[in-house]
PDBQT receptor file of N, H, CA, C and O in Angstrom, charges set to zero:
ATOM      1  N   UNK A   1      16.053 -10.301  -5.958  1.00  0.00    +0.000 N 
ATOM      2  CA  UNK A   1      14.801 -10.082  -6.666  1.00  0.00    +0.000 C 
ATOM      3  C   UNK A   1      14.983  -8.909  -7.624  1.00  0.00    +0.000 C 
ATOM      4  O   UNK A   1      15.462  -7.838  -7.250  1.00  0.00    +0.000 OA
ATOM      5  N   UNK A   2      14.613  -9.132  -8.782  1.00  0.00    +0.000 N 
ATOM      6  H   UNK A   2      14.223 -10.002  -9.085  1.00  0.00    +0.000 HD
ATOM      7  CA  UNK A   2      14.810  -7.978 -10.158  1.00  0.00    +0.000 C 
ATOM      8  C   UNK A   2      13.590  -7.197  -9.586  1.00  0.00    +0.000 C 
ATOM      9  O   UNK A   2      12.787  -7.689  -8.793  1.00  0.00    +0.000 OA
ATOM     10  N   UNK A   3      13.533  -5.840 -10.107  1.00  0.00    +0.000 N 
ATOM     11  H   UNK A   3      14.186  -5.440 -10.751  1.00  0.00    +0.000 HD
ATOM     12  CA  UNK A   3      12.455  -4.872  -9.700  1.00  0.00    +0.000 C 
ATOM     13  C   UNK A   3      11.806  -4.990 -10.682  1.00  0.00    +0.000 C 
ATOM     14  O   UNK A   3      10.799  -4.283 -10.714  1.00  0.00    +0.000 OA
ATOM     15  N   UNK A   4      12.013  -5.708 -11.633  1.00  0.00    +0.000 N 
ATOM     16  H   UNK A   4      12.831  -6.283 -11.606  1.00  0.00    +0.000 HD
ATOM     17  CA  UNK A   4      10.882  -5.889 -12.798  1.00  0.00    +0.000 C 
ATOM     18  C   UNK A   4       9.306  -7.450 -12.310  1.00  0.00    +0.000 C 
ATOM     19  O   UNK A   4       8.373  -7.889 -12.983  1.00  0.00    +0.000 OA
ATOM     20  N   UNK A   5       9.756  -7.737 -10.994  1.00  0.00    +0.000 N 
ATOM     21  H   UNK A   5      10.514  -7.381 -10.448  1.00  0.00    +0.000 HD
ATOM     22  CA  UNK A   5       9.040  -8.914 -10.916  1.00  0.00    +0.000 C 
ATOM     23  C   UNK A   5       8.667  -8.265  -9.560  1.00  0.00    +0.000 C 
ATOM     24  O   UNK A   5       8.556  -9.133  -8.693  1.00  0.00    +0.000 OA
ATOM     25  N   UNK A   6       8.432  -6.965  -9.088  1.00  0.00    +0.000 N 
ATOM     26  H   UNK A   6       8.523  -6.261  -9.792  1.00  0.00    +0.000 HD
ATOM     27  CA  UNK A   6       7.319  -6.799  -7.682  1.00  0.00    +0.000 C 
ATOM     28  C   UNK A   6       6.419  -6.378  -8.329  1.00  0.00    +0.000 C 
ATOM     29  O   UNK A   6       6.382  -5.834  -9.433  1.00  0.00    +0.000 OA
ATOM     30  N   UNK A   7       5.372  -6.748  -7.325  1.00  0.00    +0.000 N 
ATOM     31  H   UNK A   7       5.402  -7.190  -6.429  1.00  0.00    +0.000 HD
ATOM     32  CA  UNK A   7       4.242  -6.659  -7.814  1.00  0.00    +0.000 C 
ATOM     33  C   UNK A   7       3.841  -5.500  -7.117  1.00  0.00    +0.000 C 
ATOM     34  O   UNK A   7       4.620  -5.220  -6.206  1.00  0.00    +0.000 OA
ATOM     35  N   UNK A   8       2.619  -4.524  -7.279  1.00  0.00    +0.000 N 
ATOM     36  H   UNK A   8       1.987  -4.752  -8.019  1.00  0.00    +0.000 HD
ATOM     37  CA  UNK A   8       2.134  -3.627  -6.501  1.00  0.00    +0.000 C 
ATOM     38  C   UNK A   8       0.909  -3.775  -6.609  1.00  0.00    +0.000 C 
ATOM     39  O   UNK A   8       0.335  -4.067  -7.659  1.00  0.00    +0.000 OA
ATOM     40  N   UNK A   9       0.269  -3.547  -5.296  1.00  0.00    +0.000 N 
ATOM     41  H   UNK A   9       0.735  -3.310  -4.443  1.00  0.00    +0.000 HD
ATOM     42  CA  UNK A   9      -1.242  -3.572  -5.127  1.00  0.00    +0.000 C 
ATOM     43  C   UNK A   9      -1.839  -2.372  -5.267  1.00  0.00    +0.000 C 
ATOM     44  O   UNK A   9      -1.014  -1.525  -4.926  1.00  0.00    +0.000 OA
ATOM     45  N   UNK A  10      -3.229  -1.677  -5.718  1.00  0.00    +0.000 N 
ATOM     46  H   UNK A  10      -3.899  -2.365  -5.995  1.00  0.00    +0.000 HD
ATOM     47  CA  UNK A  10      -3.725  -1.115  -5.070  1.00  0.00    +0.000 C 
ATOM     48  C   UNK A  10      -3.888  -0.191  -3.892  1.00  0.00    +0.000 C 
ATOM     49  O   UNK A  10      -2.946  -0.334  -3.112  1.00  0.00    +0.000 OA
ATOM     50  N   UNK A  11      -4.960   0.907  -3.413  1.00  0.00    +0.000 N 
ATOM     51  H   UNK A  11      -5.725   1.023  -4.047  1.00  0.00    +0.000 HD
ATOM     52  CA  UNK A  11      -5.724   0.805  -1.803  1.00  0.00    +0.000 C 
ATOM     53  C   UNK A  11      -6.726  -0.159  -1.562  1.00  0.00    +0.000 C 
ATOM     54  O   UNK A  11      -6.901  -0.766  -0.506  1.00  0.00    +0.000 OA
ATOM     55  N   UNK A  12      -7.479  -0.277  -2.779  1.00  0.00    +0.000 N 
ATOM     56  H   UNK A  12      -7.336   0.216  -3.637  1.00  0.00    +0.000 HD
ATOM     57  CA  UNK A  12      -8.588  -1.159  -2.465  1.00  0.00    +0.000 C 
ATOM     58  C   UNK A  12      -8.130  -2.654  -2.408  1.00  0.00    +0.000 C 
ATOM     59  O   UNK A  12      -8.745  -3.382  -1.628  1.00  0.00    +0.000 OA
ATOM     60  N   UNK A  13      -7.223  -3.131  -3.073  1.00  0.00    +0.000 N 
ATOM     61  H   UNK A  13      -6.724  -2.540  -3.707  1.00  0.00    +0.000 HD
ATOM     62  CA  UNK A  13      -6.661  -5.099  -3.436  1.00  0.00    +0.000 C 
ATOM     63  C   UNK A  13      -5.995  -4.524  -1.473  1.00  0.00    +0.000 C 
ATOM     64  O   UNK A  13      -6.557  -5.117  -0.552  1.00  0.00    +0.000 OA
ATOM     65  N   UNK A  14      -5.216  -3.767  -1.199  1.00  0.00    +0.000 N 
ATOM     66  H   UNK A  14      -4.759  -3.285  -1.947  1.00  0.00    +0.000 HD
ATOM     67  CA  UNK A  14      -5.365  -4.041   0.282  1.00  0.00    +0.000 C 
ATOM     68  C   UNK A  14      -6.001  -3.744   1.158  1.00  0.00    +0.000 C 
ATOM     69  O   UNK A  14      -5.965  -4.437   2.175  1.00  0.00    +0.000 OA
ATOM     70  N   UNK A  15      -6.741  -2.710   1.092  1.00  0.00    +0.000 N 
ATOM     71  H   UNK A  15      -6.771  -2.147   0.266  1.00  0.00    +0.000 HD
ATOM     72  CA  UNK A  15      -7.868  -2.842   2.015  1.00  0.00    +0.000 C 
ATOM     73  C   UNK A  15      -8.744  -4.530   1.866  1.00  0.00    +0.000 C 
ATOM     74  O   UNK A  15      -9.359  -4.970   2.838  1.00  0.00    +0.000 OA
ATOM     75  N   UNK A  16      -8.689  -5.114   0.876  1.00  0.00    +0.000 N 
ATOM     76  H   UNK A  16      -8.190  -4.757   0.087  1.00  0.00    +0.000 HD
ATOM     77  CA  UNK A  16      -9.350  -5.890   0.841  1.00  0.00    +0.000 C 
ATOM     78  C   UNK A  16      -8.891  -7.685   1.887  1.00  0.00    +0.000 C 
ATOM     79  O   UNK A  16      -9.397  -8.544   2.609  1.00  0.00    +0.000 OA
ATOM     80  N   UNK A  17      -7.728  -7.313   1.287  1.00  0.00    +0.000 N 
ATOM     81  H   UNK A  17      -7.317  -6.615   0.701  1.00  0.00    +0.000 HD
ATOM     82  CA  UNK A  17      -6.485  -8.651   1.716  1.00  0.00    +0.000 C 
ATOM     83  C   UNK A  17      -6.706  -8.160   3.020  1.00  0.00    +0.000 C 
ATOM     84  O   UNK A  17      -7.216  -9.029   3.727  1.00  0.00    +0.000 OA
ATOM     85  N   UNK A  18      -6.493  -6.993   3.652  1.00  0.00    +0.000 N 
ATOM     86  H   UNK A  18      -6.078  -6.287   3.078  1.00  0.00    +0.000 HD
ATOM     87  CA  UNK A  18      -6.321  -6.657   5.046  1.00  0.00    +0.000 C 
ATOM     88  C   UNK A  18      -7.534  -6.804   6.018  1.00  0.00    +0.000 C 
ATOM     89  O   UNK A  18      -7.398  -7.313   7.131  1.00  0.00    +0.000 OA
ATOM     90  N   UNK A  19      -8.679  -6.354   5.569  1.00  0.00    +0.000 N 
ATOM     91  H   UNK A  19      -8.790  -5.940   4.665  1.00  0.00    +0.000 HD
ATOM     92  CA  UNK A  19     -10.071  -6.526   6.240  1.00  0.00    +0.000 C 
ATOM     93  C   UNK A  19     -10.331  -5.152   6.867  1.00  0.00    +0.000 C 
ATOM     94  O   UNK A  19     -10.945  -5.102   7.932  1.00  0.00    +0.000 OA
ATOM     95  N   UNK A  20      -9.866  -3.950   6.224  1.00  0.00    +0.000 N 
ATOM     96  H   UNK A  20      -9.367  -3.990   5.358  1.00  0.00    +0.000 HD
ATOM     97  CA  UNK A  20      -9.974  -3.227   6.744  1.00  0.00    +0.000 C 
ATOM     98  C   UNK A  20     -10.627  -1.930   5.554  1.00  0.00    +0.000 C 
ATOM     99  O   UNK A  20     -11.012  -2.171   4.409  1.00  0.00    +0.000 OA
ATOM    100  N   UNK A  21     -10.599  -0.499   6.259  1.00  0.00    +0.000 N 
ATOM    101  H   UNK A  21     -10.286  -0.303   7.189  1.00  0.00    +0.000 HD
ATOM    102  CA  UNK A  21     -11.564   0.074   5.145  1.00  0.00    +0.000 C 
ATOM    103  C   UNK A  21     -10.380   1.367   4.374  1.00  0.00    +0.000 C 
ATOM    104  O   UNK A  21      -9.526   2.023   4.972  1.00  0.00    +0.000 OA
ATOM    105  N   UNK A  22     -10.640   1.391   3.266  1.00  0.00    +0.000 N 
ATOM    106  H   UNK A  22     -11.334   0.859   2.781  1.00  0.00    +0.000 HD
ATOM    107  CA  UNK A  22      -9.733   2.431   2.236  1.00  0.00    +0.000 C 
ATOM    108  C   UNK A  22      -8.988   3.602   3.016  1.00  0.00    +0.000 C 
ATOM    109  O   UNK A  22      -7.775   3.768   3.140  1.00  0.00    +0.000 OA
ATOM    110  N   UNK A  23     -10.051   4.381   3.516  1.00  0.00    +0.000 N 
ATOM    111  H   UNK A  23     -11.036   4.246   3.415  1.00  0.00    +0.000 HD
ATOM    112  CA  UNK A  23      -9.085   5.387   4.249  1.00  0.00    +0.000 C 
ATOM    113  C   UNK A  23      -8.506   4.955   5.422  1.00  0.00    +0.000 C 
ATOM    114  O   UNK A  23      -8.188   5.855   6.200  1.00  0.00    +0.000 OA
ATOM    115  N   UNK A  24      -8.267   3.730   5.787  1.00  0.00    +0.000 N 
ATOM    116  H   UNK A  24      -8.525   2.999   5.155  1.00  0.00    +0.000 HD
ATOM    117  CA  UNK A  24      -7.397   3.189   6.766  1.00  0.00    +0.000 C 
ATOM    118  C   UNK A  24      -5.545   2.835   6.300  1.00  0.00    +0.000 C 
ATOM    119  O   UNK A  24      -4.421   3.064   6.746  1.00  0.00    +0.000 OA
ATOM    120  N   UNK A  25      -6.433   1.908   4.719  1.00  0.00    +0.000 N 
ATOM    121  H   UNK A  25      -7.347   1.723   4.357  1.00  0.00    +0.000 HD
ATOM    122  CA  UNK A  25      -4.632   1.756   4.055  1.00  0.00    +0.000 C 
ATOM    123  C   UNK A  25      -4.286   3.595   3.777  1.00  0.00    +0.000 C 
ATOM    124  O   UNK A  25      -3.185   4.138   3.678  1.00  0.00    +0.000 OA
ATOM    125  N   UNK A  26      -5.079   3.952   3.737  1.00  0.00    +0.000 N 
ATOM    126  H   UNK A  26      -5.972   3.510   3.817  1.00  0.00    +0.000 HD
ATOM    127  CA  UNK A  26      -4.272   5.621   2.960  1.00  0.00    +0.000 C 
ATOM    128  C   UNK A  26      -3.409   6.265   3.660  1.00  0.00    +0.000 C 
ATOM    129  O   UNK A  26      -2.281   6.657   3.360  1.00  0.00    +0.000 OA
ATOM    130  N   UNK A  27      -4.595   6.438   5.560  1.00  0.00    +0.000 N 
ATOM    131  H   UNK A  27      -5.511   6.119   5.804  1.00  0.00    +0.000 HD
ATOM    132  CA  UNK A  27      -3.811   7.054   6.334  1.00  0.00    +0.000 C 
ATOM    133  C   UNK A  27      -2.526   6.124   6.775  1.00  0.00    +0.000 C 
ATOM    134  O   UNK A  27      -1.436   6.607   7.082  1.00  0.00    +0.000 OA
ATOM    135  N   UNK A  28      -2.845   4.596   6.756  1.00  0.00    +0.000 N 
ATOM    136  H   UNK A  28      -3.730   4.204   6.506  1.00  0.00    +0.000 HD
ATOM    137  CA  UNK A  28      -1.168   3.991   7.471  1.00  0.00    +0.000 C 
ATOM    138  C   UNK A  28      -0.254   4.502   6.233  1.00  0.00    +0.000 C 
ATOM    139  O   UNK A  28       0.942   4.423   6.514  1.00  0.00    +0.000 OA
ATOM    140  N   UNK A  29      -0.459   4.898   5.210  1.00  0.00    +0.000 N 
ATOM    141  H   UNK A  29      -1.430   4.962   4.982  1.00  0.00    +0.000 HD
ATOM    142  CA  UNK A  29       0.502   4.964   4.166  1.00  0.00    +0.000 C 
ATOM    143  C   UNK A  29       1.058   6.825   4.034  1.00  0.00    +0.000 C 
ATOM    144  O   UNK A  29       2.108   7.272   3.573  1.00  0.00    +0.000 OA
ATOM    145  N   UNK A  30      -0.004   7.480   4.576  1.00  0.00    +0.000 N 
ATOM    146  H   UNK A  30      -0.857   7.117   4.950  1.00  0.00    +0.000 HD
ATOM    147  CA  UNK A  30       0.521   8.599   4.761  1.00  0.00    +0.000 C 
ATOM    148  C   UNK A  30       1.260   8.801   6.175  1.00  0.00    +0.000 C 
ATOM    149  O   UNK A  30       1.949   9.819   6.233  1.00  0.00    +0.000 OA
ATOM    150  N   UNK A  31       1.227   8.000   7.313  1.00  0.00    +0.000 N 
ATOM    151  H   UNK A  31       0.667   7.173   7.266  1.00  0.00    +0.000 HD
ATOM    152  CA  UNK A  31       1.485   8.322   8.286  1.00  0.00    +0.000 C 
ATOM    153  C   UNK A  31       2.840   7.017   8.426  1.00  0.00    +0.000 C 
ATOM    154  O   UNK A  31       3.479   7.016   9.478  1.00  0.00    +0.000 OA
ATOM    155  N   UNK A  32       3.097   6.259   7.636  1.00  0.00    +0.000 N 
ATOM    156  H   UNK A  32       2.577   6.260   6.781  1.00  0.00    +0.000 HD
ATOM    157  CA  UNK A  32       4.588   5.846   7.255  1.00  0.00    +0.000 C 
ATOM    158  C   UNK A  32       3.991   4.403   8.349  1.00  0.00    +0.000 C 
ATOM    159  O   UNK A  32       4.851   3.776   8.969  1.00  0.00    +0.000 OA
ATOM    160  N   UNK A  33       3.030   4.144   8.434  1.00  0.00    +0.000 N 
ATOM    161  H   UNK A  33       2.332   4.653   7.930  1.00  0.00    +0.000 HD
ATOM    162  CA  UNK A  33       2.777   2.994   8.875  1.00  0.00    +0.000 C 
ATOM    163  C   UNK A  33       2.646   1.469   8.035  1.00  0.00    +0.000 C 
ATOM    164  O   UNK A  33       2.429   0.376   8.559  1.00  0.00    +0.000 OA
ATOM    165  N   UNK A  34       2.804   1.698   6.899  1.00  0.00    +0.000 N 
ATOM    166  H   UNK A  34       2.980   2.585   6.473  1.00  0.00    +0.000 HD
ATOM    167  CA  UNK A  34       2.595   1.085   5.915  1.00  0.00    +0.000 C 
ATOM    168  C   UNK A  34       3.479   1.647   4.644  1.00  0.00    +0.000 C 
ATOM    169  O   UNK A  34       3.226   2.717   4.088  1.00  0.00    +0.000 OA
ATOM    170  N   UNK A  35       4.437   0.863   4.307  1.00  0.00    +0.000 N 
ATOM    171  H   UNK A  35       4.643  -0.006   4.758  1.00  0.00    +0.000 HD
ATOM    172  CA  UNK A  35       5.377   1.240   3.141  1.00  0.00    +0.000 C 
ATOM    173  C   UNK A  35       4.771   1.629   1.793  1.00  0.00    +0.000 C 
ATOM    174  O   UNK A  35       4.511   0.637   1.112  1.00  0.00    +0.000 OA
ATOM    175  N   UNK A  36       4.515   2.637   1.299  1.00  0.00    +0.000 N 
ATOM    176  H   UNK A  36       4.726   3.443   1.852  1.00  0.00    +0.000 HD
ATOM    177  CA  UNK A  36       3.606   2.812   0.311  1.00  0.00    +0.000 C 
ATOM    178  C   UNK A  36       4.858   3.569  -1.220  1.00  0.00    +0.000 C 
ATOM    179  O   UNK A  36       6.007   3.960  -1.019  1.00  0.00    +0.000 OA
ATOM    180  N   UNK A  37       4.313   3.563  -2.266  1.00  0.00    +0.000 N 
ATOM    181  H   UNK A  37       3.379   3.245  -2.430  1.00  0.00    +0.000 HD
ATOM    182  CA  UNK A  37       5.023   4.401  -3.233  1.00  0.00    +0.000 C 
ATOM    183  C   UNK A  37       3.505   5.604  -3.459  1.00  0.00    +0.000 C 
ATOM    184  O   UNK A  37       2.377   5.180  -3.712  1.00  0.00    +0.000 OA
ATOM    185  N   UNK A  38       3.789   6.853  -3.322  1.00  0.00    +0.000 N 
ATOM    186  H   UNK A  38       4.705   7.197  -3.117  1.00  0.00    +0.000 HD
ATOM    187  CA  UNK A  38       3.230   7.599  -3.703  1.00  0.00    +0.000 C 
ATOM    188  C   UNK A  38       2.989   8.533  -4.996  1.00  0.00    +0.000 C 
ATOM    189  O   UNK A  38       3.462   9.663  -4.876  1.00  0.00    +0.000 OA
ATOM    190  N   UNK A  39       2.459   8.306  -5.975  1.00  0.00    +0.000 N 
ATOM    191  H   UNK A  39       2.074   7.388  -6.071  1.00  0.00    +0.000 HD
ATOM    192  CA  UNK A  39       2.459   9.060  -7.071  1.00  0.00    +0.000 C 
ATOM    193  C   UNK A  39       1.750  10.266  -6.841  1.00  0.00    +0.000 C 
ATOM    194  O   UNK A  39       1.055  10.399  -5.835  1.00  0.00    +0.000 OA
ATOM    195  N   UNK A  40       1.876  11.193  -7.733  1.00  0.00    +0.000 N 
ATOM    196  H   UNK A  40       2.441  11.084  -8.551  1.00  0.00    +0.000 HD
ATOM    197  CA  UNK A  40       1.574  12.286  -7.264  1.00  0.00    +0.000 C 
ATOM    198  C   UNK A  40       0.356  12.396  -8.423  1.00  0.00    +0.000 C 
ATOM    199  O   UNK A  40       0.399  11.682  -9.425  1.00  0.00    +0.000 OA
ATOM    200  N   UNK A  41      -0.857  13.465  -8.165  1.00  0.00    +0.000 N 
ATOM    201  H   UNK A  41      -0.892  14.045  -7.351  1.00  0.00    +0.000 HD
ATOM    202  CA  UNK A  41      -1.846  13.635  -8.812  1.00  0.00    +0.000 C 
ATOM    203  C   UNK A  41      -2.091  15.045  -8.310  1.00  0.00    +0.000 C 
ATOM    204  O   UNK A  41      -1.736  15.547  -7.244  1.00  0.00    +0.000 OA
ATOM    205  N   UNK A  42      -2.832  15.612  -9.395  1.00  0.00    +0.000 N 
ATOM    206  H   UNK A  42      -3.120  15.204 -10.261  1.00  0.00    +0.000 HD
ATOM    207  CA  UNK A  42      -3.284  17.217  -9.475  1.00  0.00    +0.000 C 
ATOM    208  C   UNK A  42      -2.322  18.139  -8.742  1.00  0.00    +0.000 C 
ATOM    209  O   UNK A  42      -2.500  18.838  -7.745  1.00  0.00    +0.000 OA
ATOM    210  N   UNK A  43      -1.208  17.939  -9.542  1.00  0.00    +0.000 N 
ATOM    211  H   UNK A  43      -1.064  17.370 -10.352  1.00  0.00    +0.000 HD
ATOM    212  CA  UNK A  43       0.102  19.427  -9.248  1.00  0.00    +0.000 C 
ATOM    213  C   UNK A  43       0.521  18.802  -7.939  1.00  0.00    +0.000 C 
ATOM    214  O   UNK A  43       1.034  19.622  -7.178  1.00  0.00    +0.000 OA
ATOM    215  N   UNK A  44       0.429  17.395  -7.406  1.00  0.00    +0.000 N 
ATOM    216  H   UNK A  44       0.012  16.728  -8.024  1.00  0.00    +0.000 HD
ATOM    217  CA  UNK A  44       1.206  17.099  -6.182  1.00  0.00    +0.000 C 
ATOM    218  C   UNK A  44       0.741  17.143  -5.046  1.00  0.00    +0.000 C 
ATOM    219  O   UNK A  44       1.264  16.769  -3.996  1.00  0.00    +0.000 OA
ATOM    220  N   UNK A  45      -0.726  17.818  -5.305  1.00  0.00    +0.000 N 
ATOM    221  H   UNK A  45      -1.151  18.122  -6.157  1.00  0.00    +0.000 HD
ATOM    222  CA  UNK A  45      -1.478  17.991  -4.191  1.00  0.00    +0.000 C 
ATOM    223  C   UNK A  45      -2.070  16.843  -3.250  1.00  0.00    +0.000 C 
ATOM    224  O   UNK A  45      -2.175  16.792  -2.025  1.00  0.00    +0.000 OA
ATOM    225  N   UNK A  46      -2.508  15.703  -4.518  1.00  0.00    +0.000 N 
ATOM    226  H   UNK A  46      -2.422  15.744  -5.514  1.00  0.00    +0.000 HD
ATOM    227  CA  UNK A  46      -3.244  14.304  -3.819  1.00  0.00    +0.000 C 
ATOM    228  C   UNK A  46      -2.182  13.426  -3.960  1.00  0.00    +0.000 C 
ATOM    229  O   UNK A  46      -1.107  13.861  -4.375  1.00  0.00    +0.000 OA
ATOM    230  N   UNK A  47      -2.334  12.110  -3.643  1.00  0.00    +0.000 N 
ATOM    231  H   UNK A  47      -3.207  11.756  -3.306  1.00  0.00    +0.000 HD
ATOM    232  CA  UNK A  47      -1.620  10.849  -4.113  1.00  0.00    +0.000 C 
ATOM    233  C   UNK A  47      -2.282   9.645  -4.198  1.00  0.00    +0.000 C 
ATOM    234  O   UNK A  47      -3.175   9.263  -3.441  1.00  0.00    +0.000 OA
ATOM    235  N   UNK A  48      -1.644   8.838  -5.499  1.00  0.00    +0.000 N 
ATOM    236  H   UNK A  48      -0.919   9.148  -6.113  1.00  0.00    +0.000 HD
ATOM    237  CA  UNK A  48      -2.565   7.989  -5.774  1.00  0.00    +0.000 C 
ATOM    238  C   UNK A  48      -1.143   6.559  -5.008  1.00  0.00    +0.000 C 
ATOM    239  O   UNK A  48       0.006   6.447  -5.435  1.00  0.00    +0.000 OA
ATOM    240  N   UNK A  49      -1.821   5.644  -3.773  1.00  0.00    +0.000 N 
ATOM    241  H   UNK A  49      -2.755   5.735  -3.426  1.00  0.00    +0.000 HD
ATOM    242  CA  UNK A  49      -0.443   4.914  -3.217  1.00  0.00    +0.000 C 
ATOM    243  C   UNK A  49      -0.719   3.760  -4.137  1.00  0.00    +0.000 C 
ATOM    244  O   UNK A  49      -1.749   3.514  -4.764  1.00  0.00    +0.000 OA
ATOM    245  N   UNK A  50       0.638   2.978  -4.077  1.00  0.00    +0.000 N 
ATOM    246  H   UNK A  50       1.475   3.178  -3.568  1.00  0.00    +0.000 HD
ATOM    247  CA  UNK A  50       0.808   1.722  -4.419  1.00  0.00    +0.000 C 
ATOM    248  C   UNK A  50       1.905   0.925  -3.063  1.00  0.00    +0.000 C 
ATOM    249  O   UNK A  50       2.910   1.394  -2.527  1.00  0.00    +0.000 OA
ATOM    250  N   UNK A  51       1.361  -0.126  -2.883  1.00  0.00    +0.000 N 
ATOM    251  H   UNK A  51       0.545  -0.507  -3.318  1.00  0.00    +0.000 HD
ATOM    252  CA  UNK A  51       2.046  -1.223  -2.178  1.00  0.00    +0.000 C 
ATOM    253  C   UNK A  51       2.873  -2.753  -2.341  1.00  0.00    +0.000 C 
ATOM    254  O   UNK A  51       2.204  -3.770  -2.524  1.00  0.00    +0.000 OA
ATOM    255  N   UNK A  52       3.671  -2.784  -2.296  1.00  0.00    +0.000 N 
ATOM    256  H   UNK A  52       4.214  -1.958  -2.147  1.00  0.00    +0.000 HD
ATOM    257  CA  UNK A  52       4.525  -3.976  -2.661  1.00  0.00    +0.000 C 
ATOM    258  C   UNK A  52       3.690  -5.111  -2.036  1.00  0.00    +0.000 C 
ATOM    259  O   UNK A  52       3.195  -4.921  -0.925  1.00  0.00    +0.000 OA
ATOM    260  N   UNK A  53       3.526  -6.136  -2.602  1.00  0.00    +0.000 N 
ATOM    261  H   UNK A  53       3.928  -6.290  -3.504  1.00  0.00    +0.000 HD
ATOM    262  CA  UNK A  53       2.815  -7.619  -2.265  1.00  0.00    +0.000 C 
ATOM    263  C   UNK A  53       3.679  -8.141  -1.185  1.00  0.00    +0.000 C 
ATOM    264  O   UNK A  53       3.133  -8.647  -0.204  1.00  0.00    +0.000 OA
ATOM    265  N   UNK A  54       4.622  -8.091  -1.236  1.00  0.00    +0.000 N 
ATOM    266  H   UNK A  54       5.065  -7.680  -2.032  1.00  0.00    +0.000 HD
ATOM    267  CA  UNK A  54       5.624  -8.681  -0.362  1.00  0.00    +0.000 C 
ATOM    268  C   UNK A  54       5.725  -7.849   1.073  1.00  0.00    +0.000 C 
ATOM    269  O   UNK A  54       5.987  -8.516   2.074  1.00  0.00    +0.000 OA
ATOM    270  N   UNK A  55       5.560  -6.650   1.188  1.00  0.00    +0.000 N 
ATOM    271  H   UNK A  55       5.347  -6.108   0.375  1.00  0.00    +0.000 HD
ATOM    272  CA  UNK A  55       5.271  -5.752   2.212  1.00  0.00    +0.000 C 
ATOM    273  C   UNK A  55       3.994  -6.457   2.708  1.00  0.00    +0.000 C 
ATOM    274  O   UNK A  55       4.116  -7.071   3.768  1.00  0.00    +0.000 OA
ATOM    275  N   UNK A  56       2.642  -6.467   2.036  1.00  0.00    +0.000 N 
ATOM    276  H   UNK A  56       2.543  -5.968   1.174  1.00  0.00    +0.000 HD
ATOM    277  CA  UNK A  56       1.667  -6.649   2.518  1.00  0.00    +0.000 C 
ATOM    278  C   UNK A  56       0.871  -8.216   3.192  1.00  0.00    +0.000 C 
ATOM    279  O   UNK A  56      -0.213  -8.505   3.698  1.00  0.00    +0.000 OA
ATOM    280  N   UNK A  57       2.189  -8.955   2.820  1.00  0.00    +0.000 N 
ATOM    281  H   UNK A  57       3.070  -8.719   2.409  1.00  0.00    +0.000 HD
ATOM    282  CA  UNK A  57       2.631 -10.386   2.945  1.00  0.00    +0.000 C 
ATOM    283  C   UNK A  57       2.965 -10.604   4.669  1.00  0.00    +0.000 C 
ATOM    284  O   UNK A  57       2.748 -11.331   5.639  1.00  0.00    +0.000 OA
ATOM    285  N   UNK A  58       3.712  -9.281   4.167  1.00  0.00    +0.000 N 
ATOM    286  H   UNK A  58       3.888  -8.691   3.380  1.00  0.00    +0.000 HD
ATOM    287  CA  UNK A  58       4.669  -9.882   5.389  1.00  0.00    +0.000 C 
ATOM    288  C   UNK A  58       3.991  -9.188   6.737  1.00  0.00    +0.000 C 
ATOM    289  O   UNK A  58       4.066  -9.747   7.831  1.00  0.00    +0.000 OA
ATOM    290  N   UNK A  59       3.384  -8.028   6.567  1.00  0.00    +0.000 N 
ATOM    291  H   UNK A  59       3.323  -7.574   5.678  1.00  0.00    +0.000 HD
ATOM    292  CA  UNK A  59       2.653  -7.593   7.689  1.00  0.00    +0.000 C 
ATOM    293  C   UNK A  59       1.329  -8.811   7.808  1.00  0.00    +0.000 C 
ATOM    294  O   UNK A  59       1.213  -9.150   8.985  1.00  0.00    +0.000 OA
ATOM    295  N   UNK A  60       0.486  -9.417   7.035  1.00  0.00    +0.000 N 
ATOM    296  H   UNK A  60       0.580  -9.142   6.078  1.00  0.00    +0.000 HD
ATOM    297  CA  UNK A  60      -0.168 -10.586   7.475  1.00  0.00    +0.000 C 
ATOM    298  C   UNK A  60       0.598 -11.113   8.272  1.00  0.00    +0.000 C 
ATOM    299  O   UNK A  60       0.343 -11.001   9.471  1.00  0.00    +0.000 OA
ATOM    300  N   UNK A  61       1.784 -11.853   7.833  1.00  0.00    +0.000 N 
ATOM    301  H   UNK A  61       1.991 -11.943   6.859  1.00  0.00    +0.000 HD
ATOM    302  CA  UNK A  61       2.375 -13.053   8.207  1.00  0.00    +0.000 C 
ATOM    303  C   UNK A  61       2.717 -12.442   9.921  1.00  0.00    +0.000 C 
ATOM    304  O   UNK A  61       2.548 -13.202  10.875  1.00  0.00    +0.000 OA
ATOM    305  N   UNK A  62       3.094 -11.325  10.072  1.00  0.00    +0.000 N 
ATOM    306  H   UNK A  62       3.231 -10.708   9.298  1.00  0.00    +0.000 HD
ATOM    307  CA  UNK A  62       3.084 -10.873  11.692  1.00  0.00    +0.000 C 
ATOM    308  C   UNK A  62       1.885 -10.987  12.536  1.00  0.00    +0.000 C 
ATOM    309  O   UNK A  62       1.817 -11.337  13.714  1.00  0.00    +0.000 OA
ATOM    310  N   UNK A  63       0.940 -10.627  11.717  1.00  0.00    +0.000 N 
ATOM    311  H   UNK A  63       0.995 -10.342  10.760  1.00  0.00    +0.000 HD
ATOM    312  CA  UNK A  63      -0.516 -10.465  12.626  1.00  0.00    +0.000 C 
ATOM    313  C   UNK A  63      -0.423 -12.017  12.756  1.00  0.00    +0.000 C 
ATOM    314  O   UNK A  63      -1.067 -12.292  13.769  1.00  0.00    +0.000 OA
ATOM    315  N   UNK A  64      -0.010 -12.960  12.302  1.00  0.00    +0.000 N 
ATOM    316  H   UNK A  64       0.513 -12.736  11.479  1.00  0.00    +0.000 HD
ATOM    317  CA  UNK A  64      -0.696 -14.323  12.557  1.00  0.00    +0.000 C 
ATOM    318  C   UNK A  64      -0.066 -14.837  13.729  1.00  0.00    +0.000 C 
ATOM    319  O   UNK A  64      -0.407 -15.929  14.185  1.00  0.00    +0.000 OA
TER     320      UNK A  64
C-alpha cells in the first residue's frame, strides 16, 4: 500500500463509526489504545489526532 492512498479519519468520523463519545477516541489515542498520528497545536501543548481507516476497520472487524 503507497502512503499516498491511507486515508485518515478524524475524532469525531470515529467516534462516530465507533458509537462511542469524543473524549473516549482521544483518551484511547493518548493512552496508546488506539493507533493515532498526533499533530501538535499551541507550542505542543494540545493535539489535534488523526486515525488510519484501516486501523479503525480492523478494530470493528475484532469487536464482531
Amino acid at each position: 500500500m503507497s502512503i499516498l492512498n491511507i486515508k485518515l479519519l478524524t475524532v469525531k468520523e470515529v467516534a462516530k463509526i465507533l458509537r462511542v463519545d469524543e473524549s473516549t477516541i482521544r483518551r484511547w489515542a493518548h493512552t496508546g489504545h488506539l493507533k493515532a498520528v498526533a499533530i501538535p497545536q499551541n507550542g505542543g501543548k494540545r493535539h489535534k489526532y488523526r486515525f488510519d481507516a484501516n486501523t479503525v476497520e480492523a478494530l470493528l472487524q475484532a469487536q464482531a
